[in-house]
Legacy VTK file of the C-alpha trace (Angstrom):
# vtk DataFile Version 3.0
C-alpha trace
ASCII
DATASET POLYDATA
POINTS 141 float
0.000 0.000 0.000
1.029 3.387 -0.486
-0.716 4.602 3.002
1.036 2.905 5.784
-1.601 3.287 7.900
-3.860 1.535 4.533
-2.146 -1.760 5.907
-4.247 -1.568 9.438
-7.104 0.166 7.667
-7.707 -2.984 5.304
-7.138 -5.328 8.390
-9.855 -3.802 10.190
-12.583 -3.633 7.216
-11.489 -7.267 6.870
-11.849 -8.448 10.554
-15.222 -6.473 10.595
-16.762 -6.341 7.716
-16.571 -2.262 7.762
-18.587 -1.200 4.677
-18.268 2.560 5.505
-14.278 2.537 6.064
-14.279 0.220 2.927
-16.643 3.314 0.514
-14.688 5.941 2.191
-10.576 4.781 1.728
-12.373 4.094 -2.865
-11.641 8.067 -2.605
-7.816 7.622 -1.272
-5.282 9.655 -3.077
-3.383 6.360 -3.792
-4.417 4.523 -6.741
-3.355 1.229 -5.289
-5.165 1.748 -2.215
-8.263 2.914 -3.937
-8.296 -0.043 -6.053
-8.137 -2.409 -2.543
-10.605 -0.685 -1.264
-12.981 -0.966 -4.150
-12.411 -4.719 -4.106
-12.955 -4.571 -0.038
-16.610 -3.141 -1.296
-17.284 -5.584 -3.942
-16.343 -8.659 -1.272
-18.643 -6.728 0.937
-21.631 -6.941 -1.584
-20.648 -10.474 -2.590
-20.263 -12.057 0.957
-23.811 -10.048 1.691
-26.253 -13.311 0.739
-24.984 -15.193 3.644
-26.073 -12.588 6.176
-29.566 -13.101 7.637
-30.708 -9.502 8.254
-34.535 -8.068 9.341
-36.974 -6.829 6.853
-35.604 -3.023 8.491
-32.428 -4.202 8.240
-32.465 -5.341 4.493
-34.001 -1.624 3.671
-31.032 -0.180 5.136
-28.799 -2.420 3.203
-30.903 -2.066 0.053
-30.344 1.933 0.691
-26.657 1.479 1.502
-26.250 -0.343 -2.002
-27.859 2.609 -3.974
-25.753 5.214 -2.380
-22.565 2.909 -3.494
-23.368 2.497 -7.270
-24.708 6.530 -7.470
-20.783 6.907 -6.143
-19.641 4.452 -8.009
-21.481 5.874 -11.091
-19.802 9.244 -10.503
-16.211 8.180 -10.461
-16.829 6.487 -13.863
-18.816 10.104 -15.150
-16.080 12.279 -13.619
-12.698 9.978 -14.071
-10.983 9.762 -17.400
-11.848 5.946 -18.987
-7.918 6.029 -19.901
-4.728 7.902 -18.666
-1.058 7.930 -20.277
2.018 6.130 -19.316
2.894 2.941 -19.010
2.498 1.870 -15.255
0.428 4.342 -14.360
-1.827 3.809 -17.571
-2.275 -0.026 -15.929
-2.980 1.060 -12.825
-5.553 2.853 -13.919
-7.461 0.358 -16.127
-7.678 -2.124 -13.401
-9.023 0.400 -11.009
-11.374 1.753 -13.852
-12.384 -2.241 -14.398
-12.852 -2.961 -10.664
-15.658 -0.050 -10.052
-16.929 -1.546 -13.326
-16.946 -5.310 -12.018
-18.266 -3.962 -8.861
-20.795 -2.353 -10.111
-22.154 -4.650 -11.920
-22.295 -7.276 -8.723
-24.666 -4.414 -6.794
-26.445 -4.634 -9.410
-26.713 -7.559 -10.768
-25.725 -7.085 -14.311
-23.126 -8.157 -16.636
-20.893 -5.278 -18.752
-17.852 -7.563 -19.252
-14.854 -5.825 -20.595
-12.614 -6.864 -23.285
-9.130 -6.505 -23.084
-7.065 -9.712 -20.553
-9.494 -8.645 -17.627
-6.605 -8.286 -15.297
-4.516 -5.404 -16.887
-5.985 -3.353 -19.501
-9.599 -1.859 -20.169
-10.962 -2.386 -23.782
-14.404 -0.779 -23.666
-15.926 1.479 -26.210
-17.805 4.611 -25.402
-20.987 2.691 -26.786
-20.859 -0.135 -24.709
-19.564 2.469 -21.807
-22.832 4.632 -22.213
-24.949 1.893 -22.345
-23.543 0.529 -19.479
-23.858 3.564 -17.709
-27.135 3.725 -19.119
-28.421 0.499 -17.458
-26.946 1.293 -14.063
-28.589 4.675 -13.954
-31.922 2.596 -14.667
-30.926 0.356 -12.124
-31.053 2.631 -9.084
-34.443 4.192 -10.391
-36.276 1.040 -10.346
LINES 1 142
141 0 1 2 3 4 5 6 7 8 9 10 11 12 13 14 15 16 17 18 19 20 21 22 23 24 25 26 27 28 29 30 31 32 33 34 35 36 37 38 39 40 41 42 43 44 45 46 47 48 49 50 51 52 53 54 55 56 57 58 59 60 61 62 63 64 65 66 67 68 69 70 71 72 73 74 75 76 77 78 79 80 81 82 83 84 85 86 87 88 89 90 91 92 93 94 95 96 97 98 99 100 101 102 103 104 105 106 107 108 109 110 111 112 113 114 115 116 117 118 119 120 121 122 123 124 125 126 127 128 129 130 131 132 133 134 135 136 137 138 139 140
């Protein structure tokens, strides 16, 4: 991690399942970082089926979800799709792919990527807006 102090932060979201640490280190200034803590949310979401929860409880969680992809849906409306240089440039497409994949698991749809899937992004601004599109329509349902 870039963030020392990312190292304990990633323990503790790990040990207890901290959703709100996990949404709030996807806005660290450290790409590496922000991509760990975007995968800390999509384990979140992924791990959630197992939990038995209230009816009350389930609304909250159901809320919780829609404030992460209208987030979610911002970084990908306000962050360039692709960025320069060669490390950096990598970086970058698996962090743009992750908040992709993640989206998609909160809400349940499927905008695969081409590209390896591990180190570059190969998505066309068609298939982007549509995907954007679809998760927009998601949270008004």
């Amino acid at each position: 991690y870039g963030d020392p102090r990312a190292s304990a932060a990633f323990t503790y979201i790990k040990r207890h399942t901290d959703f709100a640490l996990a949404m709030a280190l996807t806005t660290h200034w450290n790409p590496d970082t922000r991509i760990e803590a975007v995968n800390a949310v999509y384990n979140y979401r992924r791990i959630r089926p197992q939990v038995c929860a209230t009816k009350e409880h389930y609304a909250q969680l159901e809320e919780q979800d829609r404030q992460a992809v209208r987030y979610l849906i911002r970084v990908l409306e306000t962050t360039p799709m692709y960025i320069d240089g060669s490390e950096n440039s990598t970086i970058h497409s698996i962090y743009m792919q992750t908040v992709m994949q993640t989206l998609d698991l909160f809400t349940g749809q499927e905008h695969s990527t081409t590209g390896d899937m591990r180190r570059t992004l190969d998505m066309t601004e068609v298939r982007l807006h549509q995907a954007l599109a679809d998760w927009h329509k998601w949270l008004e349902r």
